[in-house]
C-alpha positions in Angstrom: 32.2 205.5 157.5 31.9 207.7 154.4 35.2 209.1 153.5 36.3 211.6 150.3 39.9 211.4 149.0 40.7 214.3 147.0 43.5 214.9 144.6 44.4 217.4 142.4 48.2 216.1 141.1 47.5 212.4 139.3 50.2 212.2 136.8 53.3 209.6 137.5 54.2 208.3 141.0 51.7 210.6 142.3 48.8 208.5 140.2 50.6 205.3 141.3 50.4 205.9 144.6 47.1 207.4 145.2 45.7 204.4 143.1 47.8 201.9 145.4 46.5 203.2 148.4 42.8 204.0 147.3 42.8 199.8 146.4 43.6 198.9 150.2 41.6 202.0 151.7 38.4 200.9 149.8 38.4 197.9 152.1 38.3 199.6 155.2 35.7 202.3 154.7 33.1 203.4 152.1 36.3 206.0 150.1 34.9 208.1 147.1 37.8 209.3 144.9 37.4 212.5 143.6 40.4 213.2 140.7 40.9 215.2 137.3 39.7 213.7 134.3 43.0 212.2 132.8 43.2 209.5 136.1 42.7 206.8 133.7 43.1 204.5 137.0 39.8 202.3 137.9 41.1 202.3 141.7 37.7 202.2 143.0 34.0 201.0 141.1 32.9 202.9 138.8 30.4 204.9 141.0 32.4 205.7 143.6 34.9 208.1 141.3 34.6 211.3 140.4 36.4 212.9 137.6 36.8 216.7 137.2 38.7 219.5 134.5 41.5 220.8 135.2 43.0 221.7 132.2 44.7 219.8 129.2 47.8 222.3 129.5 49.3 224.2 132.3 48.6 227.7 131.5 44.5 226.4 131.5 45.4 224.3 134.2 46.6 227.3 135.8 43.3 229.2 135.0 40.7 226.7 135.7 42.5 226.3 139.2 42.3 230.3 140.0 38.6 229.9 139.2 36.7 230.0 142.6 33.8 228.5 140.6 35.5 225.6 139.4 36.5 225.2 143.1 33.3 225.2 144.3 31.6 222.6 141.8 33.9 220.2 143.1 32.7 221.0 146.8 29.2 220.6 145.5 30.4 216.8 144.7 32.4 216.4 147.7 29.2 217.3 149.4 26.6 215.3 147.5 29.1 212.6 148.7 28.0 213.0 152.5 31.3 211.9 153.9 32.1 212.1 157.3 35.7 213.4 156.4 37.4 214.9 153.5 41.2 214.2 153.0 42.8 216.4 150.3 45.7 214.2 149.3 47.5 216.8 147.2 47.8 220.3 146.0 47.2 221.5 149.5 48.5 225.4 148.1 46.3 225.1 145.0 43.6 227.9 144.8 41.0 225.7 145.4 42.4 224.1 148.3 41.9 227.3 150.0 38.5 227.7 149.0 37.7 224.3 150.1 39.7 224.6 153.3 37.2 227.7 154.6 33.9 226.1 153.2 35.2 223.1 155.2 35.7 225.4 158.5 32.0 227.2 157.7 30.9 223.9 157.3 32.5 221.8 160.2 33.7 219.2 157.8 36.8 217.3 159.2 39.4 218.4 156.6 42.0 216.6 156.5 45.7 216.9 154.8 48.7 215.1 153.5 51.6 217.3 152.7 54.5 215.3 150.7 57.2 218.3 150.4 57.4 220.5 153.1 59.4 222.5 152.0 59.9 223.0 147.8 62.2 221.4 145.2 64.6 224.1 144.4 63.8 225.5 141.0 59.7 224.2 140.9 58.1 227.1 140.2 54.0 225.1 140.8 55.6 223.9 144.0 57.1 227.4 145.2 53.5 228.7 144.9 52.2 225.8 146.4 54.4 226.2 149.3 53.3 230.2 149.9 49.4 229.0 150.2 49.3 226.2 152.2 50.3 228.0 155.3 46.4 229.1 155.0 45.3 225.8 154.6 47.0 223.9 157.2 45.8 226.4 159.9 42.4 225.2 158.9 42.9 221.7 158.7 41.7 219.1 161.5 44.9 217.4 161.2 47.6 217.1 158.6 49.5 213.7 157.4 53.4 214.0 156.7 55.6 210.5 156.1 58.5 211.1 158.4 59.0 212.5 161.6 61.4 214.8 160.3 58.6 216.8 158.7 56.6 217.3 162.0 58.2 220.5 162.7 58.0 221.9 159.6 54.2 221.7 158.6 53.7 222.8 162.7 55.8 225.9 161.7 53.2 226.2 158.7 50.3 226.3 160.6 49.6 222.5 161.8 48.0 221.9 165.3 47.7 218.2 164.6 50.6 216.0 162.6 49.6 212.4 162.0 53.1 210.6 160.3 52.2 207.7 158.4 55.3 206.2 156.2 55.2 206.4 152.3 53.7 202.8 151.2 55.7 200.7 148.9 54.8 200.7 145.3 56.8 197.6 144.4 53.9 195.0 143.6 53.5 197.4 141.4 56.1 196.7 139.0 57.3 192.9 140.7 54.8 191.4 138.7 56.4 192.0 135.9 59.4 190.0 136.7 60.9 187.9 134.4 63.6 184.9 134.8 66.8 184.3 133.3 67.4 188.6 133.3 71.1 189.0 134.4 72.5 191.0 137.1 75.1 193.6 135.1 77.6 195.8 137.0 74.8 198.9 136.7 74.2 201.7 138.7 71.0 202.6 138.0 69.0 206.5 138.4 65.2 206.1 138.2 62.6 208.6 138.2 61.7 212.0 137.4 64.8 214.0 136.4 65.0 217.4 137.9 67.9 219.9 138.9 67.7 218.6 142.8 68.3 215.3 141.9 72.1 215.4 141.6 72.5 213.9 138.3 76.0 216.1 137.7 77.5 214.4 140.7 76.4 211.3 139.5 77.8 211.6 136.0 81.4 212.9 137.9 80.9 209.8 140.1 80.2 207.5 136.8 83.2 209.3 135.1 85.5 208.4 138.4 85.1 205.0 138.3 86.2 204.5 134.9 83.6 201.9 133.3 83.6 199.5 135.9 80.4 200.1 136.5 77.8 201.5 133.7 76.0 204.2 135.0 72.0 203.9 133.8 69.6 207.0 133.3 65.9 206.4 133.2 63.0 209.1 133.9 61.5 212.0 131.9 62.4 215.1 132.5 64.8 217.8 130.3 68.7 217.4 130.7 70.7 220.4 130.4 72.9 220.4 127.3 76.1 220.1 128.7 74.9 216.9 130.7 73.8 215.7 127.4 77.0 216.0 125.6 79.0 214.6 128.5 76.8 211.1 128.4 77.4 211.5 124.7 81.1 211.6 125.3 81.1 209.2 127.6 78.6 206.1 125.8 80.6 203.8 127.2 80.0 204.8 130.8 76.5 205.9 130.6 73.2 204.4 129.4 70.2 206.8 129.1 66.6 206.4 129.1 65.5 210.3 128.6 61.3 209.0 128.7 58.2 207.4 130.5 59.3 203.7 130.8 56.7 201.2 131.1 55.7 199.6 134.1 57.5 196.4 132.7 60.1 198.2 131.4 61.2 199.2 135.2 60.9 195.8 136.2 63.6 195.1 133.5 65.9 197.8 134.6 65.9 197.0 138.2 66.3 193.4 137.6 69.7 194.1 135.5 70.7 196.7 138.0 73.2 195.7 141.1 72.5 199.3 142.6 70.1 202.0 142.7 71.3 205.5 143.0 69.5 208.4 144.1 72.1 211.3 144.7 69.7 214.2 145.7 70.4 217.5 146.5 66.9 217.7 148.4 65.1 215.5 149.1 61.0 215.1 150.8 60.7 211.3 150.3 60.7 208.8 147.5 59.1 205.4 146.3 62.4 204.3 144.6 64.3 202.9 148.0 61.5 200.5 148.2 60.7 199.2 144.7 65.3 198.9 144.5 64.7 196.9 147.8 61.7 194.3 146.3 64.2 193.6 143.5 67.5 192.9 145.5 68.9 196.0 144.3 70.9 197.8 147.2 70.5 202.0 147.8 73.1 204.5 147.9 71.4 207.7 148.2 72.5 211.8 149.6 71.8 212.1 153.5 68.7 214.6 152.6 65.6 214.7 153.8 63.4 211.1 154.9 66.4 209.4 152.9 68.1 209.4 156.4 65.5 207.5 157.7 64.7 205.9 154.8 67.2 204.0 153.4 69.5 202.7 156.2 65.5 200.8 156.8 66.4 199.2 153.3 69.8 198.9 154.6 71.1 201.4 152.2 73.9 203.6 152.7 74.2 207.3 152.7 76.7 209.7 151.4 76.8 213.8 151.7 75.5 215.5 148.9 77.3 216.8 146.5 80.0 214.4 146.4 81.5 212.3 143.8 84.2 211.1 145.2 82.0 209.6 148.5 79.3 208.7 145.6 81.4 206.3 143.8 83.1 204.8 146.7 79.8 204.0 147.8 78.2 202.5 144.6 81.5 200.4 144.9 80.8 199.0 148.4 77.1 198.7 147.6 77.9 195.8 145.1 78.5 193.7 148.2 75.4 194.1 149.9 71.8 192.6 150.1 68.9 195.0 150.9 66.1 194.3 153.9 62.6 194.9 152.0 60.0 195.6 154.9 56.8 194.5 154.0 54.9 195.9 156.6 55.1 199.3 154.4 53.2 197.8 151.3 50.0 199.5 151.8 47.7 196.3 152.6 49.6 196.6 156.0 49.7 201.3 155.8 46.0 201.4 154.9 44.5 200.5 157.9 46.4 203.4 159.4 44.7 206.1 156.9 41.1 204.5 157.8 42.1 204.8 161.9 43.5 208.4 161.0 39.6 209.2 159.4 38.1 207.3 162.1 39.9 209.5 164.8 38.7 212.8 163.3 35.6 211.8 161.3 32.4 214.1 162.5 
């Protein structure tokens, strides 16, 4: 079976997890990847990838992706591919999604979707507008792939008639092979990823300040950090460790190898790669009861806390110390993709 796997977002865990999964897919149908030019990934040989512009900045990002044109080039490939079903793997608001989502109806092509937020980050502008279009898509799709049940209701609300849930696969091999021996376990609390508003990182630094240095709070991710969350890690060195970059494949592995908890103290939440990679490492989750986090990390045998609070935060970073994570193997994506290529299979024309 000839199958197209579109994508349209490539940079960071995005990019890691399309290339994790397009690995394992490969070997359970004939998959043609179909990505912008800067997915410097070989998931796939050489003739089965297809690279297309998007832009080298976001304003001719922006433009190229309002381009019906553009749009329709890369249809012309996904054509000339002959696949039996197209799954759009992200961007399903972009302009071009749109286009391809009625040239697939015209066309009969099985479309198919996977929607990681259903609902936007608060304060995402790209994922605001993302979230206003894909109503229009998801009416048109054959069926539409979400990670958690508790996102079936949502994209049905948006226009879904058929929800397929199929759990995030774990990125951890990813980054375990760059274990090393002899690394210490230090009394760390450790934030990795992206940093954005949502993710709580002022209720972290209260529940960092509240516990008085007995445990180091660490803060690695790109992202911008307000300035008064700035100066209050620069008050506070001796509390707070921060990381304000791209780390290095190798360089996570360090981190979560020093680190005797990961925290992930979200405001909102879709789902995240982090509870499993802490989990491969021995590295107990405390994480905000938000989003697939509820289902989530008590399957790590993490512990949840309400939002927004420091007090419940720190107590639970505390408790944490004591605990040994469950790492389920069954989600690395050896064992979840076998489920996308019987998800094609179903629909495929």
């Amino acid at each position: 079976m000839r199958a197209a796997l579109v994508a349209l977002s490539v940079r960071g865990a995005m990019g890691q997890y399309l290339e994790a999964l397009s690995l394992e897919l490969g070997r359970h149908c004939q998959l043609y990847l179909l990505v912008p030019q800067h997915f410097a990934a070989n998931a796939l040989a050489a003739d089965r990838i297809s690279r297309f512009a998007t832009g080298t900045s976001r304003i001719r990002a922006l433009l190229q992706l309002v381009n019906p044109g553009a749009a329709i080039r890369v249809w012309k490939q996904v054509q000339a591919i002959r696949p039996a079903v197209v799954h759009v793997f992200n961007g399903e608001g972009y302009p071009w999604t749109l286009v391809w989502a009625f040239l697939a109806q015209k066309q009969g092509l099985p479309l198919l979707v996977t929607v990681h937020d259903p609902e936007p980050h608060p304060g995402n502008m790209w994922e605001w507008l993302n979230a206003r279009l894909r109503p229009y898509v998801l009416r048109r799709a054959t069926s539409v792939h979400v990670h958690s049940e508790r996102f079936v209701t949502a994209v049905k609300a948006q226009g879904a008639r058929d929800v397929k849930v199929i759990p995030h696969g774990s990125l951890a091999p990813r980054f375990l092979r760059y274990r090393k021996p002899g690394i210490q376990r230090e009394p760390i609390a450790l934030f990795f990823g992206r940093i954005e508003a949502y993710k709580g990182l002022d209720t972290l630094l209260e529940a960092g300040i509240r516990l008085n240095g007995k445990v180091k709070i660490v803060i690695a991710g790109p992202g911008r950090l307000p300035w008064v969350t700035l100066r209050k890690i620069e008050r506070h060195r001796e509390i707070f460790e921060l990381h304000n970059r791209f780390l290095e494949d190798w360089e996570v592995a360090e981190l979560f190898q020093r680190a005797r908890v990961c925290v992930l103290p979200y405001r909102q939440a879709s789902q995240s790669s982090v509870p499993l990679i802490a989990a491969a490492f021995g590295v107990p989750v405390v994480a905000s009861a938000v989003g697939a986090f509820v289902e989530d990390v008590p399957a790590v045998g993490g512990l949840l806390v309400p939002k927004d609070d420091p007090e419940a935060l720190a107590s639970a970073i505390t408790q944490a110390f004591e605990m040994t994570p469950t790492y389920p193997k069954e989600l690395e994506f050896d064992q979840i993709a076998p489920r996308f290529a019987q998800w094609y299979s179903n629909h495929a024309g």
